[in-house]
N, C-alpha and C positions, 0 to 999 in steps of 0.2 A: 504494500500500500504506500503509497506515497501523495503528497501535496503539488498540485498541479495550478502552477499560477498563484492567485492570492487567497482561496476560500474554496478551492475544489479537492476533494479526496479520488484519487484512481486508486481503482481495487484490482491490483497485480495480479492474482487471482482471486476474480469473481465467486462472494459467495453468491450460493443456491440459494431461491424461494421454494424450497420443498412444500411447502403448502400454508394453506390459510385459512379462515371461520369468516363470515360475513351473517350476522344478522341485523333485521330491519324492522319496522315498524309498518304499521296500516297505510299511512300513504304512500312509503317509497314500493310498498309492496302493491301500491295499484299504478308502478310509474313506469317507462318502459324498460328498463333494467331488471325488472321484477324478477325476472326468472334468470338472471346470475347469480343470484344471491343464497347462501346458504338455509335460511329460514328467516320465516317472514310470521312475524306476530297479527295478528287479526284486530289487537286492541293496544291503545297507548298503557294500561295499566299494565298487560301480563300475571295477572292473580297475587300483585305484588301488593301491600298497605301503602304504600309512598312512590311517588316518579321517580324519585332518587334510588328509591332500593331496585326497580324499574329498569332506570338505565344500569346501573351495578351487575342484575343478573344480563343484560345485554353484553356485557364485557364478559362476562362468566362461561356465557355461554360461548362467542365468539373463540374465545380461547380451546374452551376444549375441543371445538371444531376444528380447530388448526390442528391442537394435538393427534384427535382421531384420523383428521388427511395424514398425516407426520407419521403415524405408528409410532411415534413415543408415549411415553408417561411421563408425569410430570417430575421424578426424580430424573430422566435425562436431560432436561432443559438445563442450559447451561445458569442464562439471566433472562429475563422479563423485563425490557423499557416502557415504559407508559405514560399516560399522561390523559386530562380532559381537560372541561370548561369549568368545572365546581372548584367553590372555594377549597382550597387544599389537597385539591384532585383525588378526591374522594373516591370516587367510584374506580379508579386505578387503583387504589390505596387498600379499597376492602376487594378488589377482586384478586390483587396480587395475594392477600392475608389466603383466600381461597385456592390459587394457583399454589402457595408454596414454593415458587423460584427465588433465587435470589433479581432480587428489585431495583431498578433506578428509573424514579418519578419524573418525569419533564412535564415541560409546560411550554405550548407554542401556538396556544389558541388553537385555530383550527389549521395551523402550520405542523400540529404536533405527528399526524400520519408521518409524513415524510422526514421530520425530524426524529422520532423513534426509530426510523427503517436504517437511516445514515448510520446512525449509532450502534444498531443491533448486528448492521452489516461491520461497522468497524470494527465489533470485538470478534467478529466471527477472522475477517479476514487477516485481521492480528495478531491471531492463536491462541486471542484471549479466551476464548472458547469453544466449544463445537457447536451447540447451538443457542440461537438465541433469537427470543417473540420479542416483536413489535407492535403493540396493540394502544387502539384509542377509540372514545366513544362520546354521544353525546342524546340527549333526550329531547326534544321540543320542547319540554311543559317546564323539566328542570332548570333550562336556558331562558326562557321566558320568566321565570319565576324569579331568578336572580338575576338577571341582567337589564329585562325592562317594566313590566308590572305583571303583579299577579296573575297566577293563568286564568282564574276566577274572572277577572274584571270583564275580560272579553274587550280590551281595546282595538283601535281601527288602526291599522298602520298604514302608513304613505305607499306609496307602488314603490319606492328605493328597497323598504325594507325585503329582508330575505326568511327565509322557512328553516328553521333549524332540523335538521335529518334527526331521526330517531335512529341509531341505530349501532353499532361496533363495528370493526375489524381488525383482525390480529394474521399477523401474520410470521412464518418461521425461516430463519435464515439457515445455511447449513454450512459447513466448509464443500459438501460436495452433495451433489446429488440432480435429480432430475427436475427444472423447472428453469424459468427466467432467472436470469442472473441480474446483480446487482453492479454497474461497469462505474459510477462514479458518484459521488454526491456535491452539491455546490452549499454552502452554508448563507444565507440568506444577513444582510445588515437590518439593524431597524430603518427603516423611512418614514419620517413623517411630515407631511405638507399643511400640517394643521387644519383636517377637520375632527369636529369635534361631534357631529350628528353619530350616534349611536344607529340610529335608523338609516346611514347611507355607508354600511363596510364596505363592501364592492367599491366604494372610489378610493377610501380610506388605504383597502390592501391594492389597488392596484400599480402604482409605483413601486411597490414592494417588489411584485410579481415581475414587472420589467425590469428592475435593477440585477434581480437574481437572474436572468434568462438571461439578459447581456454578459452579467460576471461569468454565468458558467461557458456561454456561447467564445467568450474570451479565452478564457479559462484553456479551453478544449481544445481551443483555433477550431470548430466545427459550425458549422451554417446551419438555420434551420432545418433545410432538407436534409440533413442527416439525420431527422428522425420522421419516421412515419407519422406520430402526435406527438405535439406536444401543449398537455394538459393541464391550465390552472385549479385550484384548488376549489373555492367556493367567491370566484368576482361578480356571478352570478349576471344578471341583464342589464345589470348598470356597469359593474367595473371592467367587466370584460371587453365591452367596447372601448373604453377608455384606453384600458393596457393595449388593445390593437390598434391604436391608434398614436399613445407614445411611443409604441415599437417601430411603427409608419415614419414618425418624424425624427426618429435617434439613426435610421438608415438599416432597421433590420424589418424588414416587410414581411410577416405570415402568411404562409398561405392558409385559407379564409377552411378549406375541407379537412386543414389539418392542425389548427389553432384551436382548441377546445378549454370546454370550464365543465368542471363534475358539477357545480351547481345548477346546469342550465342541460346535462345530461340525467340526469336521476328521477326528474318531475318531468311530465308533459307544463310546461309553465301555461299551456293556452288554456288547457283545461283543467289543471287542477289549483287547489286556490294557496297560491306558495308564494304570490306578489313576485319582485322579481329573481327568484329561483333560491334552491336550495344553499344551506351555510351550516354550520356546527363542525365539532373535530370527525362527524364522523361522516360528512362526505364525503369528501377525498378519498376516505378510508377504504369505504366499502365500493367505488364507484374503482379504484385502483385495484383494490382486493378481488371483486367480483366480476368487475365486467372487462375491465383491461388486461389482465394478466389470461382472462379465460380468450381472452380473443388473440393474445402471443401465442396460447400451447395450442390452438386453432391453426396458427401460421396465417393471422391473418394481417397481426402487424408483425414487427420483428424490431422495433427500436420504439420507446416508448421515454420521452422526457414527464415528469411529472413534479411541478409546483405548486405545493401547497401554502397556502396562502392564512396568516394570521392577525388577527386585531388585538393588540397587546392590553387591551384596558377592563378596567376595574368597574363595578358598580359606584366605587369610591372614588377614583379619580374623574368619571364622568361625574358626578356631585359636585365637583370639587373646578370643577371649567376645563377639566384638561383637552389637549388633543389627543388623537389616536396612534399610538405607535402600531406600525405595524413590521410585520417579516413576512419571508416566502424563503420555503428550504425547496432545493430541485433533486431529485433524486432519477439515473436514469437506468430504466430496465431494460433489458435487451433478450431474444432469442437466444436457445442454445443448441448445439448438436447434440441432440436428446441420445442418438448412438452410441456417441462418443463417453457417455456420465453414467456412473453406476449410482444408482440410489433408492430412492422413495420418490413417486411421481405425487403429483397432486390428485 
């Protein structure tokens, strides 16, 4: 492994994505992804007493689903990275207490998918391990609940705002084995241009998202067409035009069939009522998890950029007039010659 440029990790040899867990909730599971996904809850409750403990079995489960793809147990998991949106990432916090791996908590908003995977890949490709889960999660009711008003109130939000995903994904790194590899990661700076609307992330993270895609695109010395997609996080209807559009005037042009945002892929936005498109940590997750990785072992893509995109703020520091920090970590997946690798498929 080594440092590539100012903020990019190359993984000398590539760990393996031996497998993953993707579960969802009632609306992602009426959205057209529906059927990549591991399992799909019928209700936001889940037979749970609280949303919190809700989202918590969503991570719980997501987990053992990667394990059962993996054919491990949980005494061979090396370490567990994690991380969500609750105060002191709770829901990582008691599902790790349930996994039993040894734990390291992150926190990168809904940048944490791809920041978990960097990390999980680096102890892998290090030797710091043999294996290690990436997993992050997030609930609609629990993110509403703490972040803007009561789920109860039933307030009206602006068309800016976004749909938090109910849902988890975890996923497993290997030193070897059968699945998409993990070829680089780029480490995302804060940017922030000073908005302070809570209800407009998507513009909030999208500087974010450009600074990183250019670093890594530097980084690499590689062009966009070097990847099949490449996929924001949650900039949803509003920021994703924006980032296509700073990318237009910084001289790196997208092509428009292969510039994508998981927030604006996970929901039909016309017809379901998500405002403009999905957000939470657990986009990225499952929309990377479930429908990206299943369309590489497809051989349908074969290079896959993925930037996930984060809003670094507080209920507190929103109280308090701040603006938005935000980050985007980019992590890129790539095909392998499944021939060539002995291991555990997905």
């Amino acid at each position: 492994m080594i440092l590539q440029g100012k903020r990019t990790w190359v993984y000398s040899k590539p760990p393996v994505i031996i497998a993953t867990g993707t579960v969802v909730g009632p609306d992602e599971g009426q959205g057209p992804l529906a059927s990549d996904f591991d399992l799909v809850h019928p209700d936001l409750e889940m037979g749970q007493p609280t949303w919190e403990k809700s989202e918590r079995l969503l991570m719980e489960q997501a987990t053992d689903i990667a394990l059962q793809h993996a054919k491990l147990s949980k005494d061979e998991l090396n370490f567990y990275i994690g991380g969500d949106l609750l105060n002191q990432i709770i829901s990582n916090t008691f599902a790790a207490r349930t996994l039993g791996a040894p734990y390291l908590g992150v926190f990168g908003a809904c940048s944490t998918s791809m920041e978990s995977l960097a990390i999980a890949s680096l102890i892998v490709a290090s030797g710091a391990g043999n294996y290690a889960m990436a997993g992050t999660c997030s609930h609609n009711c629990t993110v509403e609940k703490q972040f803007r008003y009561p789920t109860e109130y039933g307030s009206q939000k602006p068309p800016t705002a976004q749909y938090t995903v109910t849902g988890a994904g975890a996923s497993i790194v290997s030193r070897e084995g059968n699945g998409p590899i993990v070829t680089a990661a780029t480490i995302g700076k804060i940017m922030d241009l000073g908005i302070k609307d809570p209800f407009n992330m998507g513009a909030a993270m999208a500087p974010a998202a450009v600074d990183t895609i250019q670093g890594h695109l530097q980084d690499t010395g590689r062009d966009p067409g070097y990847y099949d997609m490449i996929v924001t996080g949650d900039l949803a209807g509003v920021g994703h035009p924006i980032a296509n559009e700073m990318l237009r005037r910084n001289g790196v042009p997208m092509d428009q069939t292969q510039f994508l945002d998981c927030g604006l892929m996970i929901y039909d936005v016309e017809k379901q009522k998500v405002q403009a498109g999905g957000s939470g940590c657990a986009c990225s997750a499952v929309v990377t998890y479930g429908h990206l990785l299943k369309r590489i072992h497809k051989g349908e893509l074969r290079r896959v950029l993925v930037v996930a995109t984060g809003a670094l703020l507080s209920p507190l520091t929103f109280q308090q007039g701040e603006s938005i920090p935000c980050v985007a970590h980019a992590v890129a997946i790539e095909a392998q010659n499944f021939e060539q690798q002995g291991g555990t498929a997905l």
